[in-house]
PDB file of the backbone (N, CA, C, O) and the ligand in Angstrom, with CONECT records:
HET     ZN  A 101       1
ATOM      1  N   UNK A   1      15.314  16.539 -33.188  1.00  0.00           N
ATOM      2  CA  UNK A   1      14.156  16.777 -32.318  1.00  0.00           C
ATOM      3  C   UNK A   1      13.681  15.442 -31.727  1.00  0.00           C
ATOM      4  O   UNK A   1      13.596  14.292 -32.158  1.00  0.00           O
ATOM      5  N   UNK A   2      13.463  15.931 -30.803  1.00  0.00           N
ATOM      6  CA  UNK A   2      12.953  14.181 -29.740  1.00  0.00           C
ATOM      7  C   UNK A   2      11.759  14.723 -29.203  1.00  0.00           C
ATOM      8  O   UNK A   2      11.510  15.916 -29.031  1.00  0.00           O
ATOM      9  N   UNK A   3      10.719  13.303 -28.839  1.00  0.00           N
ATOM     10  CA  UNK A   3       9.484  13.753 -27.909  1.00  0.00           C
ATOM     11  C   UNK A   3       9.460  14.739 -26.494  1.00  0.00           C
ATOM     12  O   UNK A   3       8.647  15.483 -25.945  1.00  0.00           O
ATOM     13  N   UNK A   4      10.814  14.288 -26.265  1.00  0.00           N
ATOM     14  CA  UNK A   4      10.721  14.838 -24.754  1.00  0.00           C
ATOM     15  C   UNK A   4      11.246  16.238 -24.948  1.00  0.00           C
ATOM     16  O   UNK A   4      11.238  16.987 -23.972  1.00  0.00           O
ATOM     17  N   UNK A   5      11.639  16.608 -25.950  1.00  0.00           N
ATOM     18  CA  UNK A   5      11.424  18.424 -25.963  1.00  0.00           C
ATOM     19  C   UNK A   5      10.161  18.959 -26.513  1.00  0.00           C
ATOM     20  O   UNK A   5      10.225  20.157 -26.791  1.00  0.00           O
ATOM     21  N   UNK A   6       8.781  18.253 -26.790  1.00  0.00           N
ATOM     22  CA  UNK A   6       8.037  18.808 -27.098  1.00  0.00           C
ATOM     23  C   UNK A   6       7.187  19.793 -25.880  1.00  0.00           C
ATOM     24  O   UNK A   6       7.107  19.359 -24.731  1.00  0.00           O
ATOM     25  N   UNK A   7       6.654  20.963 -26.202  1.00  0.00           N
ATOM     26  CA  UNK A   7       6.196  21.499 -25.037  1.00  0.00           C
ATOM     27  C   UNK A   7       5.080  21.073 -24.967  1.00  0.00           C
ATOM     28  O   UNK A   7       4.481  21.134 -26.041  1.00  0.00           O
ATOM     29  N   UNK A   8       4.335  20.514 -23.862  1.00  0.00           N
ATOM     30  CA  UNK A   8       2.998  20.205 -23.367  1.00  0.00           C
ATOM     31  C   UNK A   8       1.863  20.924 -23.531  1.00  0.00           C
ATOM     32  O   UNK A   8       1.881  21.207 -24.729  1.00  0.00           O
ATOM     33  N   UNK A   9       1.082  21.298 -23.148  1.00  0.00           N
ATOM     34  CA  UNK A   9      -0.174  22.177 -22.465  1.00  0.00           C
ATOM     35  C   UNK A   9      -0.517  21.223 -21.329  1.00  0.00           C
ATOM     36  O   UNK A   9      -0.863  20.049 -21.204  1.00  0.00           O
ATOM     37  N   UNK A  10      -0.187  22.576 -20.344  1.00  0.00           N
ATOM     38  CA  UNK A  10      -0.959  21.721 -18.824  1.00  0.00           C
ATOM     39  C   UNK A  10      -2.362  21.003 -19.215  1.00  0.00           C
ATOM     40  O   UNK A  10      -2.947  21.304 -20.256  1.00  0.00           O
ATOM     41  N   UNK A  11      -2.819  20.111 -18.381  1.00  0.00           N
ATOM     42  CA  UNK A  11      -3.970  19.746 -18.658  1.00  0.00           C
ATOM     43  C   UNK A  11      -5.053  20.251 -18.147  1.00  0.00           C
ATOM     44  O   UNK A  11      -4.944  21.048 -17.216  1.00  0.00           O
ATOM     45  N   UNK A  12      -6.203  19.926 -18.602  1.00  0.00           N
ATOM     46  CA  UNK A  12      -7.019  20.678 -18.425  1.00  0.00           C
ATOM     47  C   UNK A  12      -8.692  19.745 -17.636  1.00  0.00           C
ATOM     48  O   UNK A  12      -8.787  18.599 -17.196  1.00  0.00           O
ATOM     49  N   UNK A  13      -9.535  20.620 -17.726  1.00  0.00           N
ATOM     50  CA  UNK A  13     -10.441  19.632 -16.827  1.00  0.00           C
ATOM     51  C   UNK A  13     -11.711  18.463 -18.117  1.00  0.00           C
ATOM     52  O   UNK A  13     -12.745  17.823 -17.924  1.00  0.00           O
ATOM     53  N   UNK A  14     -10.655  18.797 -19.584  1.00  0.00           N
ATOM     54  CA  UNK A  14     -11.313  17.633 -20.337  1.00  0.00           C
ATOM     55  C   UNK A  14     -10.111  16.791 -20.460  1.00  0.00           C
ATOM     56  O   UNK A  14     -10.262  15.940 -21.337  1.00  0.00           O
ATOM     57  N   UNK A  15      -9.413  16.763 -20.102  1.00  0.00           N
ATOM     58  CA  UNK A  15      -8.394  15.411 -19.647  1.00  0.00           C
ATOM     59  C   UNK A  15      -9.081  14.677 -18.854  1.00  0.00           C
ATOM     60  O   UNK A  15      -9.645  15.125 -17.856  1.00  0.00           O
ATOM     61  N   UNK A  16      -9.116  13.046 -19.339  1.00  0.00           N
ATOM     62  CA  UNK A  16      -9.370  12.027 -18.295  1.00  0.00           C
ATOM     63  C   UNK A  16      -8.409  10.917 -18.303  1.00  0.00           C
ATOM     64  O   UNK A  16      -7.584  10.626 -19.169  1.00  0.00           O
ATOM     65  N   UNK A  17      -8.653  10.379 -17.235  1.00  0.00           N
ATOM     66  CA  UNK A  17      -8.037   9.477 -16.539  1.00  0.00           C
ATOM     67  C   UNK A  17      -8.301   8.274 -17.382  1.00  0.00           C
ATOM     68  O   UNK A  17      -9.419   7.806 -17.599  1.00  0.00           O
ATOM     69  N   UNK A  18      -6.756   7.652 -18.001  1.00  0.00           N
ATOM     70  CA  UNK A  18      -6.262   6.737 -18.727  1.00  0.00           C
ATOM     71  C   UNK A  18      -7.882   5.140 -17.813  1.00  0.00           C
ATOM     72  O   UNK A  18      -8.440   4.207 -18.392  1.00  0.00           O
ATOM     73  N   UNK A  19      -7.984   5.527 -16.619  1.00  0.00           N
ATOM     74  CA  UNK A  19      -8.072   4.193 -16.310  1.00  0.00           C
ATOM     75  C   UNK A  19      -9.450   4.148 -15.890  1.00  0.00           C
ATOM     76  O   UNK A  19     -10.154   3.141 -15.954  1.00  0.00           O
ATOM     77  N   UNK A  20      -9.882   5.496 -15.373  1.00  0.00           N
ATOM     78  CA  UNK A  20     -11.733   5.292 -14.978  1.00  0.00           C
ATOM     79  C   UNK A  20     -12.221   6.499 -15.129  1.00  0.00           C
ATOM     80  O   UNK A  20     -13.099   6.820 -14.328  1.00  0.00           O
ATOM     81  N   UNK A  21     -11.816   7.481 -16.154  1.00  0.00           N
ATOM     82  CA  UNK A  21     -12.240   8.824 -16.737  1.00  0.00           C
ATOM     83  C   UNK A  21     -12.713   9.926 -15.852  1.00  0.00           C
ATOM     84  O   UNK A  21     -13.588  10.776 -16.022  1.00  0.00           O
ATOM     85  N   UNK A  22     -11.849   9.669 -14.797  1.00  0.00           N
ATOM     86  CA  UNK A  22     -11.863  11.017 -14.100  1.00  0.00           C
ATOM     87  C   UNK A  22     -11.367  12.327 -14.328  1.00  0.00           C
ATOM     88  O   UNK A  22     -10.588  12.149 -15.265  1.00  0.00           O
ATOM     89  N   UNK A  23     -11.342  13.589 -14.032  1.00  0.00           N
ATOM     90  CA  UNK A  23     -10.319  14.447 -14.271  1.00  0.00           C
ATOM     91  C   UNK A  23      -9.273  13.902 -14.148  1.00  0.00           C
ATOM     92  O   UNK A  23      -9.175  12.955 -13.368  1.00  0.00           O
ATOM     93  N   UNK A  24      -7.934  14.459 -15.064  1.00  0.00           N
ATOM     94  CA  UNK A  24      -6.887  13.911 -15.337  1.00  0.00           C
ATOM     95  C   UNK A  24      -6.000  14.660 -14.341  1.00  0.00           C
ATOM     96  O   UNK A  24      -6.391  15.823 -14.245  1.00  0.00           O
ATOM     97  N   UNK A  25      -4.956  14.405 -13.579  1.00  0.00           N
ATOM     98  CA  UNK A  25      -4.340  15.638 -12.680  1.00  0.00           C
ATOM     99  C   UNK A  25      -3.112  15.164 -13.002  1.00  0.00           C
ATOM    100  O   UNK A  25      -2.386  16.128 -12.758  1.00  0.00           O
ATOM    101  N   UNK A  26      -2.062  13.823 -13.604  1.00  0.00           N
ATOM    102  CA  UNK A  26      -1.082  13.760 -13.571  1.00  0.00           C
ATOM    103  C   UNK A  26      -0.680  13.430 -15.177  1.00  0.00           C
ATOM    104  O   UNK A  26      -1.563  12.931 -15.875  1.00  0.00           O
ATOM    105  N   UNK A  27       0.636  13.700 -15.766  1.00  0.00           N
ATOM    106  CA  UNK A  27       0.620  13.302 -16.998  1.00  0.00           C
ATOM    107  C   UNK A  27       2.009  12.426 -16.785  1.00  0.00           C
ATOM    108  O   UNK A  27       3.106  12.854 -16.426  1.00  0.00           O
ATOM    109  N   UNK A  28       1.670  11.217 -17.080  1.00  0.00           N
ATOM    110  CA  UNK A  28       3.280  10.410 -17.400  1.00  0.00           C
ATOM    111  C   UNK A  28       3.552  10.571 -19.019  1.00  0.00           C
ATOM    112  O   UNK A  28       2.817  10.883 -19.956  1.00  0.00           O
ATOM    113  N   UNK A  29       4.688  10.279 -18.937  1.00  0.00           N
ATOM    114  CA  UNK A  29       5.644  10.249 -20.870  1.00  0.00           C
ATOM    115  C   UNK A  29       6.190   9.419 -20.732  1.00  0.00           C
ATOM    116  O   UNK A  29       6.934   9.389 -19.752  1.00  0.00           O
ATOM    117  N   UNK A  30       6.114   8.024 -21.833  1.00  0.00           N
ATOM    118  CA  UNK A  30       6.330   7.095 -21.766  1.00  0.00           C
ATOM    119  C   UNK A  30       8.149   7.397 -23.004  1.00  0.00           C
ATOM    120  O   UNK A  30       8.141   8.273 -23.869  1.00  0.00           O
ATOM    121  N   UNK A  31       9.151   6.684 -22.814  1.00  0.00           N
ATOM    122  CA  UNK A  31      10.342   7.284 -23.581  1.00  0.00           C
ATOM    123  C   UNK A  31      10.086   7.207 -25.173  1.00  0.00           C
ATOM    124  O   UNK A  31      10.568   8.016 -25.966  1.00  0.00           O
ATOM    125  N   UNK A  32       9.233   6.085 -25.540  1.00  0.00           N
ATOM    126  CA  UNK A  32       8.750   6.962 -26.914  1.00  0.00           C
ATOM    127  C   UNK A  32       7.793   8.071 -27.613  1.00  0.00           C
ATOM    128  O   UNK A  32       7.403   8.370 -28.742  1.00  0.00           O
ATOM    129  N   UNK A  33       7.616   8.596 -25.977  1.00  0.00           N
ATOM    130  CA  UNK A  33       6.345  10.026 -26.460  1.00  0.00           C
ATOM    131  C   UNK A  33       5.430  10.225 -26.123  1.00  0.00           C
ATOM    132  O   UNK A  33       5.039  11.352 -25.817  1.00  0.00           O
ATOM    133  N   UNK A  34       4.463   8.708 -26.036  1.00  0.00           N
ATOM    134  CA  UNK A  34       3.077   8.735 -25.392  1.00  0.00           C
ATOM    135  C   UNK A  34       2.548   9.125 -24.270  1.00  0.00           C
ATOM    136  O   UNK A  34       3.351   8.970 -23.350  1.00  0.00           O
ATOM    137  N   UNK A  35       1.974   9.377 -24.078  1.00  0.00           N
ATOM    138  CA  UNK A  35       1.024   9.937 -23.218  1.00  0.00           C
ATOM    139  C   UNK A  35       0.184   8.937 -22.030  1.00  0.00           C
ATOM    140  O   UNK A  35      -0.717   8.178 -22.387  1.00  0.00           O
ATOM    141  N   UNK A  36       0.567   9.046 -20.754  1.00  0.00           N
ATOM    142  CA  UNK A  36      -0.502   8.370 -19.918  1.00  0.00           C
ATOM    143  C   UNK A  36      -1.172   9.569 -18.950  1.00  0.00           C
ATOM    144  O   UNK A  36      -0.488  10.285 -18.219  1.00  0.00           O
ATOM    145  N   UNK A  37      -2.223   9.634 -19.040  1.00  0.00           N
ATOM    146  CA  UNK A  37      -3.105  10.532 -17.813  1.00  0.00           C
ATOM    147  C   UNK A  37      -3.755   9.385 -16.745  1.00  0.00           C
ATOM    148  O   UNK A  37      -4.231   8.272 -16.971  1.00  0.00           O
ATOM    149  N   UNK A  38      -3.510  10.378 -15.080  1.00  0.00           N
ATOM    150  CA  UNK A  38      -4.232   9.449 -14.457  1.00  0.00           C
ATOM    151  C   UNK A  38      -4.785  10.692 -13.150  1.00  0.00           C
ATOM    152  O   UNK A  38      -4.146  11.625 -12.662  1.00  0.00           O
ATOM    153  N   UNK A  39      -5.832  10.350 -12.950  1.00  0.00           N
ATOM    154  CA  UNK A  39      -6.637  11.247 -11.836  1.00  0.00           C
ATOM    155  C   UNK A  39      -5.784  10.878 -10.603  1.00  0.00           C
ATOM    156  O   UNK A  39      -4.998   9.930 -10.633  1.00  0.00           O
ATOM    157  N   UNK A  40      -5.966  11.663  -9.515  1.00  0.00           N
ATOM    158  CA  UNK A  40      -5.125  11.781  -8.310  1.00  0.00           C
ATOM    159  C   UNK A  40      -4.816  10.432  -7.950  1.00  0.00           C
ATOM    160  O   UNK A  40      -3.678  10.067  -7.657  1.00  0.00           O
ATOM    161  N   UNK A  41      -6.210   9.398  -7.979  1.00  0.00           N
ATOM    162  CA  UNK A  41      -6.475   8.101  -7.325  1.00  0.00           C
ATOM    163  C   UNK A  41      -5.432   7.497  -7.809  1.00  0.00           C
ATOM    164  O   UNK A  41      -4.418   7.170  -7.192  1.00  0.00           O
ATOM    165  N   UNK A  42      -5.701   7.328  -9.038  1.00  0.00           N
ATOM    166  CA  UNK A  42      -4.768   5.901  -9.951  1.00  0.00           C
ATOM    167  C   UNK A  42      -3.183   6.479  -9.923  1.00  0.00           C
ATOM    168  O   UNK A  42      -2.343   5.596  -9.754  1.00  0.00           O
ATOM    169  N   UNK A  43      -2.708   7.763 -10.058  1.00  0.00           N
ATOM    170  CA  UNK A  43      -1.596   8.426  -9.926  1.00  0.00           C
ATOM    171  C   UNK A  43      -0.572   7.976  -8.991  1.00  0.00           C
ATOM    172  O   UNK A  43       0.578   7.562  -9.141  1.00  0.00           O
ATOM    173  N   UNK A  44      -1.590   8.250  -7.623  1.00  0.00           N
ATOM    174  CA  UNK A  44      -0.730   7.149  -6.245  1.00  0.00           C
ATOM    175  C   UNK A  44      -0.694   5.786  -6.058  1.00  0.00           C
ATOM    176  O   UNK A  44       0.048   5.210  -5.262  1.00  0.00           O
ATOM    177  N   UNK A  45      -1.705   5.134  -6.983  1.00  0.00           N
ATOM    178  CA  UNK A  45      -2.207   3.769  -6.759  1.00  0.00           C
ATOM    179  C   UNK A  45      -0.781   3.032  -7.621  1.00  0.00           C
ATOM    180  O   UNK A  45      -0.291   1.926  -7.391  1.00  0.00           O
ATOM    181  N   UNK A  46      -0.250   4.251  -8.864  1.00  0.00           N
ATOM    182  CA  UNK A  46       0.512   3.539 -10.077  1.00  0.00           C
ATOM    183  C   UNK A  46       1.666   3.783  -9.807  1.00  0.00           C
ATOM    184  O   UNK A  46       2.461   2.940 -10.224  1.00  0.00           O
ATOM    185  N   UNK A  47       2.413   5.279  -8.833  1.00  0.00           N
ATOM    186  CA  UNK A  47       3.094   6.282  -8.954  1.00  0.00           C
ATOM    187  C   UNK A  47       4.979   5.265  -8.798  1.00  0.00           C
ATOM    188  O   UNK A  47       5.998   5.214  -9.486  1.00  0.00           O
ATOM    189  N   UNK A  48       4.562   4.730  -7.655  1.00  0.00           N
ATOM    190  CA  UNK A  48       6.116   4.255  -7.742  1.00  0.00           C
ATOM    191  C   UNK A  48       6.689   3.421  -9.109  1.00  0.00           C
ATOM    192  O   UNK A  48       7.860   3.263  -9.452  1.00  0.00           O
ATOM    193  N   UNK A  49       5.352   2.907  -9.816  1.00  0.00           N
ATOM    194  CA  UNK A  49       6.311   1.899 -10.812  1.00  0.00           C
ATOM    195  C   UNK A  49       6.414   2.852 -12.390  1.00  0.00           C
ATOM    196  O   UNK A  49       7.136   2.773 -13.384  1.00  0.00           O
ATOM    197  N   UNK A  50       5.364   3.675 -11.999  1.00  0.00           N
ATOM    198  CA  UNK A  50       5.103   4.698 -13.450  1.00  0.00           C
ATOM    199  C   UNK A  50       6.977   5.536 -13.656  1.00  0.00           C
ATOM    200  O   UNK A  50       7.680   5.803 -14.631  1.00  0.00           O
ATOM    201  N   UNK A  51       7.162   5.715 -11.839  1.00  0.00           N
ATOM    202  CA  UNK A  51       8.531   6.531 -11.935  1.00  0.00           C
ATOM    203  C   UNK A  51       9.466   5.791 -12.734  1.00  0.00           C
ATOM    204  O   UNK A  51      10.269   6.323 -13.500  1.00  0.00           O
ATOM    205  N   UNK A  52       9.360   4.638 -12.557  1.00  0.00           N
ATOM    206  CA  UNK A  52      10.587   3.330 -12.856  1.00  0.00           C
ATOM    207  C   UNK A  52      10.392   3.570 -14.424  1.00  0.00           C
ATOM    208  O   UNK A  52      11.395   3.861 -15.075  1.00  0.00           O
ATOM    209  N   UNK A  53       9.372   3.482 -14.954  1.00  0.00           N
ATOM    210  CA  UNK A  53       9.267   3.284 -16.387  1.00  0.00           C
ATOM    211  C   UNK A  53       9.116   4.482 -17.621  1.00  0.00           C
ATOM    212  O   UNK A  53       9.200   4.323 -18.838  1.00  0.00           O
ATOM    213  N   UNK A  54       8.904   5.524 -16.969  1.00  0.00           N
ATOM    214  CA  UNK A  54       8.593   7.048 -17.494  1.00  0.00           C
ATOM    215  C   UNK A  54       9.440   8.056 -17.498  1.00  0.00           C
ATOM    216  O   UNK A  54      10.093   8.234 -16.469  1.00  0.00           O
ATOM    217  N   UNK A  55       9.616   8.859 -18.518  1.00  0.00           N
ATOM    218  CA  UNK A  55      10.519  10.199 -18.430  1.00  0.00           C
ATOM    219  C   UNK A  55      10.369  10.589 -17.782  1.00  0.00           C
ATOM    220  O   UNK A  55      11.188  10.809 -16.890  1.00  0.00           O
ATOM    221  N   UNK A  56       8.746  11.074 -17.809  1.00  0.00           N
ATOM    222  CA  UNK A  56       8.085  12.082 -17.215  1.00  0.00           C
ATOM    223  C   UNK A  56       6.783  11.689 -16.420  1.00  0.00           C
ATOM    224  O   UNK A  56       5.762  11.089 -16.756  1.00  0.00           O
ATOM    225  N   UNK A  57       7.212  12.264 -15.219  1.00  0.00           N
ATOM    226  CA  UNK A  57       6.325  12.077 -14.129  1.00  0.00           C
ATOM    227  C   UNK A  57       5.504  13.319 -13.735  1.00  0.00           C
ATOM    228  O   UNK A  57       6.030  13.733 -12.702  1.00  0.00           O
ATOM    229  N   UNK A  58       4.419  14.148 -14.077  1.00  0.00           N
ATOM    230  CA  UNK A  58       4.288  15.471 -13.751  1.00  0.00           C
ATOM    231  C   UNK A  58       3.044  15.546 -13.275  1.00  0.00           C
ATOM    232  O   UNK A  58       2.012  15.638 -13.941  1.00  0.00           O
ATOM    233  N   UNK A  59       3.193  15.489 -11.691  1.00  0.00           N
ATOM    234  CA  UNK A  59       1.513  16.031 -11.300  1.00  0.00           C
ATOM    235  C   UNK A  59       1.270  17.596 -10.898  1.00  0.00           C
ATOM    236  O   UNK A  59       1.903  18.418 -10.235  1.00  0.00           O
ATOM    237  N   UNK A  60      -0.144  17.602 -11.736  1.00  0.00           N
ATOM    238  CA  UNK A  60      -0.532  18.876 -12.297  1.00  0.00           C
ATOM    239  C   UNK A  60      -1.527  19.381 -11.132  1.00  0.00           C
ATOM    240  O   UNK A  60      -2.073  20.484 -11.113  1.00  0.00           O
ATOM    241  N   UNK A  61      -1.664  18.317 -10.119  1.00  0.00           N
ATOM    242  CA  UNK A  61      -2.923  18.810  -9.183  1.00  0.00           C
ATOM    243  C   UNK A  61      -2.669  20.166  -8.434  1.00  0.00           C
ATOM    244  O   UNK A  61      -3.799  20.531  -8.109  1.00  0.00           O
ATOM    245  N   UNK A  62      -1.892  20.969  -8.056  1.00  0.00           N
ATOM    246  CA  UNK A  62      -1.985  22.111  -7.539  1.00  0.00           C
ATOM    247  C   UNK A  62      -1.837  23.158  -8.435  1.00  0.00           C
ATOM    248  O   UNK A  62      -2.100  24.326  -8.147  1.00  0.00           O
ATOM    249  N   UNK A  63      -1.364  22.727  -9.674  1.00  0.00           N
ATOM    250  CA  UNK A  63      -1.601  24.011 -10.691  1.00  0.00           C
ATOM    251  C   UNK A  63      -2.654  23.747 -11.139  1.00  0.00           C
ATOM    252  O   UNK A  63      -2.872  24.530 -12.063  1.00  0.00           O
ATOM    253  N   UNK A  64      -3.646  22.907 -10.973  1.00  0.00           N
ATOM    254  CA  UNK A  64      -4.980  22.703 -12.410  1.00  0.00           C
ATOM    255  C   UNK A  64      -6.154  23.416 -10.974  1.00  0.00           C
ATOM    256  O   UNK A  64      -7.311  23.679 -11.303  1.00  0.00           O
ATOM    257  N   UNK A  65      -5.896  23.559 -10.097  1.00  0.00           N
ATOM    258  CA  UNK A  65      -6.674  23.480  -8.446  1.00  0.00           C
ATOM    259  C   UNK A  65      -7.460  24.714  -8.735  1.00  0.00           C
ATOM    260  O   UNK A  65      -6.841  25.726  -9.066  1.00  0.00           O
ATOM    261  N   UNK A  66      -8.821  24.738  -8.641  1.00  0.00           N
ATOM    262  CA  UNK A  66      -9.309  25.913  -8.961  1.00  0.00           C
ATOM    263  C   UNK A  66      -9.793  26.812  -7.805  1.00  0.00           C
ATOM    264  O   UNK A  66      -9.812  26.216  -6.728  1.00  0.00           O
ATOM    265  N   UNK A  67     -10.151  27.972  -7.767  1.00  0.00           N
ATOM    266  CA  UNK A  67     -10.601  28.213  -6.518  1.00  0.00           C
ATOM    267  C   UNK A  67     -12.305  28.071  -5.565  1.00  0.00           C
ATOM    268  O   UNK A  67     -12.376  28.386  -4.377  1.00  0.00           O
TER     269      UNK A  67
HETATM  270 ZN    ZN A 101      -8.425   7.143 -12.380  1.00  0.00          ZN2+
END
């Protein structure tokens, strides 16, 4: 068993943002497991180098989108 088969739970609107505690909308996975959340802002601000360094890149903003 490895981290990256664990199943998630989408996030939710008490997720915040790793960097200025906003709603959380994206989740990175770092290759030993951890966890980074970042709100839409910091997501694009981080996104090209987060890809370089992360399993998992997963933005959640149109599934978390309420009506
Ligand atoms: Zn943020």
């Amino acid at each position: 068993m490895t981290p990256t088969t664990i199943e998630r739970p989408p996030l939710t609107a008490f997720d915040r943002c790793d960097r200025c505690g906003a709603q959380a909308f994206v989740r990175a996975v770092l290759p030993g497991g951890s966890e980074l959340l970042f709100c839409r802002h910091h997501a694009r601000k981080h996104e090209d180098r987060l890809r370089k360094v992360t399993i998992t890149f997963e933005d959640e903003a149109e599934r978390s989108a309420s009506p």
